[in-house]
KELOFI-738469 format. One record per residue (C-alpha): residue in three letters; x, y, z. Coordinates in pm, whole numbers. Example, Ala and Ser with C-alpha at 12.3 -4.5 7.8 and 13.67 -1.06 7.14 Angstrom:
  rest       x       y       z
   ALA    1230    -450     780
   SER    1367    -106     714
//
This chain:
  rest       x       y       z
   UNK   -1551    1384   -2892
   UNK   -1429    1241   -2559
   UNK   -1072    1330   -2415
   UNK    -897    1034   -2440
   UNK    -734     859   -2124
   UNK    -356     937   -2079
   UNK     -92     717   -2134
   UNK       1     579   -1783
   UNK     307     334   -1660
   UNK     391     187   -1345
   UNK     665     156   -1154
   UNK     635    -156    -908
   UNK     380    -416    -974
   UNK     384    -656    -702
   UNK      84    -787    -598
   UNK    -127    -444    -603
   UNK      35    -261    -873
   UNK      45    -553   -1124
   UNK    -373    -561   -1067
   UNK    -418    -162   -1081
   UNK    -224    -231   -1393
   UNK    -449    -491   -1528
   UNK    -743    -277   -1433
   UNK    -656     -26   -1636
   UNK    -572    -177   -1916
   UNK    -901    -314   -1906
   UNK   -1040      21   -1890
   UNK    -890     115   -2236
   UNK    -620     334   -2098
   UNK    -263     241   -2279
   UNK     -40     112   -2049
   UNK     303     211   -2167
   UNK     546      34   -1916
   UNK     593    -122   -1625
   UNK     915    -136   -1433
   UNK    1006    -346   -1118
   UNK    1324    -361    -934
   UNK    1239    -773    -955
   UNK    1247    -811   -1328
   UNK    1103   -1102   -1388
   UNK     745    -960   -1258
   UNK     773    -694   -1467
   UNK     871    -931   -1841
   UNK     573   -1119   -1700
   UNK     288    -841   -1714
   UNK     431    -632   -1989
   UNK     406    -943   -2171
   UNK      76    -996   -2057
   UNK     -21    -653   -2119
   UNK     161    -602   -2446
   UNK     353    -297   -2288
   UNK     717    -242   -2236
   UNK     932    -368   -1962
   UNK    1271    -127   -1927
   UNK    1544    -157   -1744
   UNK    1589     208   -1660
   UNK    1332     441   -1442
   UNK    1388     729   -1679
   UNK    1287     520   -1995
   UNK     935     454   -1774
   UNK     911     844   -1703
   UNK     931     936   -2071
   UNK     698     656   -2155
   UNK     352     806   -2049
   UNK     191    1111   -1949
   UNK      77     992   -1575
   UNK     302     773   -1421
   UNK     217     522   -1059
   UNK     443     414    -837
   UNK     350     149    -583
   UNK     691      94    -380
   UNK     759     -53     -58
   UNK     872     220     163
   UNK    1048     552     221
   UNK    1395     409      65
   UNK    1263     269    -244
   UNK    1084     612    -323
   UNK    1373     827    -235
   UNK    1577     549    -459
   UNK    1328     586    -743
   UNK    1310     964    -747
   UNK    1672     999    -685
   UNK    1603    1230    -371
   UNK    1934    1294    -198
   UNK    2102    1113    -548
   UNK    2070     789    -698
   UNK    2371     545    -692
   UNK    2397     444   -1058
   UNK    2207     751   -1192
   UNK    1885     585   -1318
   UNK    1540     750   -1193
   UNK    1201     845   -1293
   UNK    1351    1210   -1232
   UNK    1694    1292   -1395
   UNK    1911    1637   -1490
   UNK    1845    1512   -1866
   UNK    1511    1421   -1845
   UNK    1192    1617   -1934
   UNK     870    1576   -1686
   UNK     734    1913   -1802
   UNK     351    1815   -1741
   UNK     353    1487   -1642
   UNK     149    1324   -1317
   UNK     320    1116   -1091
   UNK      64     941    -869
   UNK     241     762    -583
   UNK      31     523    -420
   UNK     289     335    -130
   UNK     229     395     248
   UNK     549     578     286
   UNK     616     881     568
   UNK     410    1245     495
   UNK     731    1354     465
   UNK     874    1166     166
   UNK     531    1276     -35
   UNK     684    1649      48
   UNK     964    1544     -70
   UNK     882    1413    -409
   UNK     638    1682    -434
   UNK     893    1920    -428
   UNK    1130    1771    -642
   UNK     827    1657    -954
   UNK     683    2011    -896
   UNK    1023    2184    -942
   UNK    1108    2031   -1273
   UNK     761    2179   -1405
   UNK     553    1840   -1334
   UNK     230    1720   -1136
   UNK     231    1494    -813
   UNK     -33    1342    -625
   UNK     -22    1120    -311
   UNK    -323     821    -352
   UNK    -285     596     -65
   UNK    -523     321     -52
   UNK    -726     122     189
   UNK    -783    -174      24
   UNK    -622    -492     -93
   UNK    -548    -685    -390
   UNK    -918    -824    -527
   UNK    -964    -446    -502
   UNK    -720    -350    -686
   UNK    -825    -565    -988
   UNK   -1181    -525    -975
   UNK   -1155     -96    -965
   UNK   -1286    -113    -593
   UNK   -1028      74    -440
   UNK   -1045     329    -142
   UNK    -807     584    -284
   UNK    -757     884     -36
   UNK    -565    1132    -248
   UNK    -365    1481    -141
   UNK    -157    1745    -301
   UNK    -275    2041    -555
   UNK    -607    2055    -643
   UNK    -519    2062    -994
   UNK    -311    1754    -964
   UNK    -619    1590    -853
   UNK    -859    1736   -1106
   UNK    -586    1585   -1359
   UNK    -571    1204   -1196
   UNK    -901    1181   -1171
   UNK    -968     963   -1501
   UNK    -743     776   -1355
   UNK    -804     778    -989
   UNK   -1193     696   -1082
   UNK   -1098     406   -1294
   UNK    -935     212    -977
   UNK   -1179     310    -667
   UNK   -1492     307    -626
   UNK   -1401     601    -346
   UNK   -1201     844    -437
   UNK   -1161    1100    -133
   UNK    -934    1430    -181
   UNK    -785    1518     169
   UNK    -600    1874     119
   UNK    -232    1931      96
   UNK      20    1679      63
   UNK     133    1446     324
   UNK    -223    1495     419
   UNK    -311    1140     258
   UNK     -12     964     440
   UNK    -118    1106     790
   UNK    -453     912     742
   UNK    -334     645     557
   UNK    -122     573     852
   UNK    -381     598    1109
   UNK    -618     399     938
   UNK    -340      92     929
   UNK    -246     209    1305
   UNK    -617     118    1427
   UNK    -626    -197    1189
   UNK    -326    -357    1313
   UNK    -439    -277    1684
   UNK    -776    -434    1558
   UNK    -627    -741    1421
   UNK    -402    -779    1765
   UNK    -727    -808    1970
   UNK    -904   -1018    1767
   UNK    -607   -1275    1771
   UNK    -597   -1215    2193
   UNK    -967   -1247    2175
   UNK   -1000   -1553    1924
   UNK    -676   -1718    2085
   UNK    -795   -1658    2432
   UNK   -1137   -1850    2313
   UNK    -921   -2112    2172
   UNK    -744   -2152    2499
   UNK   -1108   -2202    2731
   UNK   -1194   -2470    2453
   UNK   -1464   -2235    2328
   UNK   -1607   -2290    1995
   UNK   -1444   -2065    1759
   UNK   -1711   -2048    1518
   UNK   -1986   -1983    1765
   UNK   -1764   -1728    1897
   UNK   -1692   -1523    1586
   UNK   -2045   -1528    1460
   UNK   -2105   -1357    1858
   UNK   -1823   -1109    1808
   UNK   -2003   -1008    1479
   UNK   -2368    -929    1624
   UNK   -2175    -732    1942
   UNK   -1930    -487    2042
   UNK   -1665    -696    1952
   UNK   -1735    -667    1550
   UNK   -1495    -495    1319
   UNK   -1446    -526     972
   UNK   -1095    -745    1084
   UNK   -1345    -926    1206
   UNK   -1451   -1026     856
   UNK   -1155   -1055     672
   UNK    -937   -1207     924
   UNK   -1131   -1417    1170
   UNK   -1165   -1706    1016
   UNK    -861   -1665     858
   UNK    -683   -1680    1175
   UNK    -909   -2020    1308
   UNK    -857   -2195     986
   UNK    -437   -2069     983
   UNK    -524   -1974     674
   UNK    -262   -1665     637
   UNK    -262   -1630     230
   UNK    -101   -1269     227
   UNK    -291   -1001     108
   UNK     -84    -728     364
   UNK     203    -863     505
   UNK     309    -887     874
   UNK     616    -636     754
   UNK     377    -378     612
   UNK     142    -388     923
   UNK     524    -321    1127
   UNK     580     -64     892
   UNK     294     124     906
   UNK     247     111    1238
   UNK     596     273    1287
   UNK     516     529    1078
   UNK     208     584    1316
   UNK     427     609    1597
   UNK     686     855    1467
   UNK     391    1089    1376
   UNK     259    1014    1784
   UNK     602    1122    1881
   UNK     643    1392    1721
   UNK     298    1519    1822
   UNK     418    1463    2187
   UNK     178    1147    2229
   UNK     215     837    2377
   UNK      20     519    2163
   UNK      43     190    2434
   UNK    -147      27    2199
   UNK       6      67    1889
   UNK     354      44    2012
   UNK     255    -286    2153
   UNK     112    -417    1866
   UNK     437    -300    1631
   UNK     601    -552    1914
   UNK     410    -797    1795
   UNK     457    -762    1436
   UNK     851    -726    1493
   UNK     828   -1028    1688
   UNK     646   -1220    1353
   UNK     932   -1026    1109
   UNK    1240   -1151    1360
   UNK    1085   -1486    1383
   UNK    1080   -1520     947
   UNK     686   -1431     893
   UNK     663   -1105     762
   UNK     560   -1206     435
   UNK     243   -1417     601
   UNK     -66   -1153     615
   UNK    -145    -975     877
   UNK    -362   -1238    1049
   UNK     -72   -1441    1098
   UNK     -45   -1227    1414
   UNK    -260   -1502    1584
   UNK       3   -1764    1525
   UNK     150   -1562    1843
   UNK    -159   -1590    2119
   UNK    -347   -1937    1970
   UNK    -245   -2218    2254
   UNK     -14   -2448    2101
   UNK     146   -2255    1808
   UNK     376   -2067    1877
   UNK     677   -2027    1624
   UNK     549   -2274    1424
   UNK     338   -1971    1238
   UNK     121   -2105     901
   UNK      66   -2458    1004
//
């Protein structure tokens, strides 16, 4: 007979963990529980999914044999781990509670170093942990499209692989841990330098009263193509900015980029410019317009006035 899937929860289902959620529910595996520091999100799918909602991390850690986490940054998994001690006591890992053989998949762009971290902490109470960062967005999440680059033990791996396989349709294993996070970050480093030309280039057009649309289907057939190109381009013509990454994840990420660079003794123009410009869309009350907001800042004529 076939093994059956684990028991997984999640903890955080915004936008892309709510879908991964969905997805696998679809997929037959038993969703236990789903936690979110916003309630209301999480009533809303576990009644949707027929699944639990808790208000305490542990009760989602004793829930299910694998266990997601798709948080927003470095605080919220330190918070949610209770690395360095968690203020009212509640997380997935506690001095009561037994993770003896469960796998903790975290799947948030957070620093290398927090994945070490975590690994060290789920790894010294006897359990599994594997970083799965992912290079997609939300229809990918819901349709099981994801790009899921994955470090940590091999065996960890070998275990989340039901899993892992039931969310992308590429499912790469880089090495070690914090391996993931190093190319997870690079990857959003060169997009968000990607998606600050395109807005230079396409607001630049704008500004010689070029033809947008003749000029993006030219950028596509030369040396000016990307894949922003695709998502974002006419996207950022039409001021269409329906978030799918945020303006304060693209500043995010690209900081965590450019600690790496310093640390390595490197100097990123580029990208430090671009986190500028991201910072300047977060200080100005955007960050939660997607990335392709960014040409709100170099289009002729708009200015602060970002989404229309």
């Amino acid at each position: 007979m076939p093994t059956p899937n684990p028991t997984v929860a999640f903890v955080g289902v915004g936008r892309m963990g709510a879908n991964m959620a969905r997805r696998l529910h679809e997929k037959a595996f038993h969703v236990t529980a789903v936690f979110d520091a916003h309630r209301p999100l999480a009533e809303a799918l576990a009644a949707e999914l027929g699944c639990a909602a808790p208000d305490k991390l542990r009760a989602v850690s004793e829930s299910a044999d694998t266990i997601l986490t798709v948080v927003t940054d470095d605080a919220a998994m330190r918070r949610i781990y209770s690395i360095g001690g968690s203020p009212d006591g509640d997380a997935l890992l506690t001095a009561e509670g037994d993770v003896q053989n469960k796998l903790f998949i975290n799947c948030a762009t957070v620093s290398p170093r927090i994945h070490l971290e975590v690994e060290a902490a789920v790894v010294g109470r006897g359990g599994f942990v594997l970083e799965a960062c992912m290079a997609s967005s939300i229809p990918q999440a819901r349709d099981g499209t994801l790009y899921l680059m994955c470090a940590g033990e091999e065996r960890a791996f070998q275990r989340a692989e039901p899993v892992l396989r039931a969310l992308g349709s590429t499912v790469r294993y880089l090495g070690r841990s914090g391996n993931a996070a190093k190319v997870k970050a690079l990857v959003n480093m060169v997009m968000n330098i990607n998606t600050a030309g395109l807005a230079e280039g396409l607001g630049l057009g704008a500004a010689l009263g070029l033809d947008l649309t003749m000029l993006r289907e030219v950028f596509a057939e030369t040396g000016a193509g990307s894949r922003v190109l695709q998502t974002d381009g006419e996207d950022m013509q039409n001021r269409a900015h329906d978030c799918y990454f945020s303006a304060a994840h693209a500043a995010k990420d690209s900081g965590i980029a450019l600690a790496l660079a310093e640390r390595a003794g490197l100097n990123l123009p580029l990208a430090a410019a671009t986190k500028a410009q991201y910072d300047r869309m977060v200080a100005a009350g955007f960050g939660e317009l997607d990335k392709s907001g960014i040409a709100e800042l170099t289009f002729p004529g708009r200015g602060r006035s970002a989404g229309g």
